[in-house]
C-alpha positions in Angstrom: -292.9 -15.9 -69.5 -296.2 -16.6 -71.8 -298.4 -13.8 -72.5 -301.0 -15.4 -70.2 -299.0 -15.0 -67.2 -297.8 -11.7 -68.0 -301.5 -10.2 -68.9 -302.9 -12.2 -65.0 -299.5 -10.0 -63.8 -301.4 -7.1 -65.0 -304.7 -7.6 -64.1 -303.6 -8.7 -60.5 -301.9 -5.4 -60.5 -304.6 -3.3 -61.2 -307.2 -5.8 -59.5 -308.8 -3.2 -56.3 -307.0 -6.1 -53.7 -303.7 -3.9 -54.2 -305.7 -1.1 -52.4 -307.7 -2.5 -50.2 -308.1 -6.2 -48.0 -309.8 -9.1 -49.5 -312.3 -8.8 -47.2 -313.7 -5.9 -48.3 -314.0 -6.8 -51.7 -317.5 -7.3 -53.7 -318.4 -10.7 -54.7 -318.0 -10.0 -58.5 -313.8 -8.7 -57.6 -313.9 -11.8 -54.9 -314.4 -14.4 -58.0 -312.6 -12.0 -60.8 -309.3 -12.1 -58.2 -309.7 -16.2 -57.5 -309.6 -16.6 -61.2 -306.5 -14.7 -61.5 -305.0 -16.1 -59.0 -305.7 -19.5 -59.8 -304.2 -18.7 -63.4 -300.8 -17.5 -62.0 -300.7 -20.5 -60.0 -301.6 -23.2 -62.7 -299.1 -21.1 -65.1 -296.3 -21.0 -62.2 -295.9 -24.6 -62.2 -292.3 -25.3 -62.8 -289.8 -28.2 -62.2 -286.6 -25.7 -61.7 -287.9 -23.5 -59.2 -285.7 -21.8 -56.8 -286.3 -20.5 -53.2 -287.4 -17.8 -54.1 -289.9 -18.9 -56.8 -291.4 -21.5 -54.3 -291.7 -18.5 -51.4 -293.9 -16.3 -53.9 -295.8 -20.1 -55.5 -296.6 -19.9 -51.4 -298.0 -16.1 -51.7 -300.5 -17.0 -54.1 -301.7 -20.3 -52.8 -302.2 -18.3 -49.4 -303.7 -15.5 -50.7 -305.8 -18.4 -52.8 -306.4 -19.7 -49.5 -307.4 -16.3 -47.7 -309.8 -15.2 -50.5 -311.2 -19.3 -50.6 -312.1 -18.4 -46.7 -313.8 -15.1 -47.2 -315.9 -16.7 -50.3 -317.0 -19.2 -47.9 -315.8 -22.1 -50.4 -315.8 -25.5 -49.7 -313.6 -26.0 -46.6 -311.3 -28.8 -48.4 -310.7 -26.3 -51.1 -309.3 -23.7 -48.3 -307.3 -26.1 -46.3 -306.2 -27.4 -49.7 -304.7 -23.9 -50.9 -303.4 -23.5 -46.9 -301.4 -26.8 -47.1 -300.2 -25.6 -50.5 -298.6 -22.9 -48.9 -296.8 -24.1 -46.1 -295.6 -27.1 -48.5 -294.1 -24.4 -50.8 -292.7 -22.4 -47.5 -291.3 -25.6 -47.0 -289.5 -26.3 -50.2 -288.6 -22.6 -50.2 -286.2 -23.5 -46.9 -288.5 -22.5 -44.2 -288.8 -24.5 -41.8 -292.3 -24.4 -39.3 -291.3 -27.4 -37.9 -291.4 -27.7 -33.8 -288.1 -28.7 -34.0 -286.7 -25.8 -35.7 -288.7 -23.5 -32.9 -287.1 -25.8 -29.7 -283.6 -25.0 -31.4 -284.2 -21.2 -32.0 -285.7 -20.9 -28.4 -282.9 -22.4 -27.5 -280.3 -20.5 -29.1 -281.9 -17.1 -28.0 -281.8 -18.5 -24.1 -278.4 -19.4 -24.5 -277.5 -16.2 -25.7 -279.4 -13.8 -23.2 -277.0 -16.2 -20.4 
């Protein structure tokens, strides 16, 4: 871990979106937060990742995403960070797919018979 990502860990952490929703922040914590969070990302960028690594890469590209919305960004920019997210859910092993939901709906029918 480089200093850099360990001194955004720290500032995310004591950032006032640990106490309170994004969409109550001011303007000045709005763009103070996207910086941050588009640091962790840009320094989380790794070819070994595991599950779990890609699960919290999708965290921060949805909170990206969330706090993109609230800023009233540029719309690309949010649906950008949003398909970020479910591509890392993706990679992580989740799958959103309408198949996947057919077969768990499925299953659950079968097993209430």
């Amino acid at each position: 871990m480089d200093i850099d990502f360990k001194e955004n860990i720290i500032r995310l952490m004591q950032h006032p979106v640990m106490h309170k929703p994004i969409s109550e922040l001011t303007s000045c914590e709005q763009s103070q937060l996207y910086e941050i969070l588009d640091n962790l990302v840009e320094s989380s960028m790794n070819a070994s990742y595991t599950q779990i690594d890609y699960i919290q890469m999708s965290r921060l590209c949805y909170a990206l995403a969330e706090l993109s919305y609230v800023m009233c960004s540029n719309p690309e920019r949010i649906i950008h960070h949003f398909r970020d997210s479910l591509d890392c859910l993706s990679k992580g092993g989740i799958d959103l797919s309408l198949n996947k939901w057919t077969e768990l709906v499925n299953l659950r029918q079968s097993a209430e018979r």
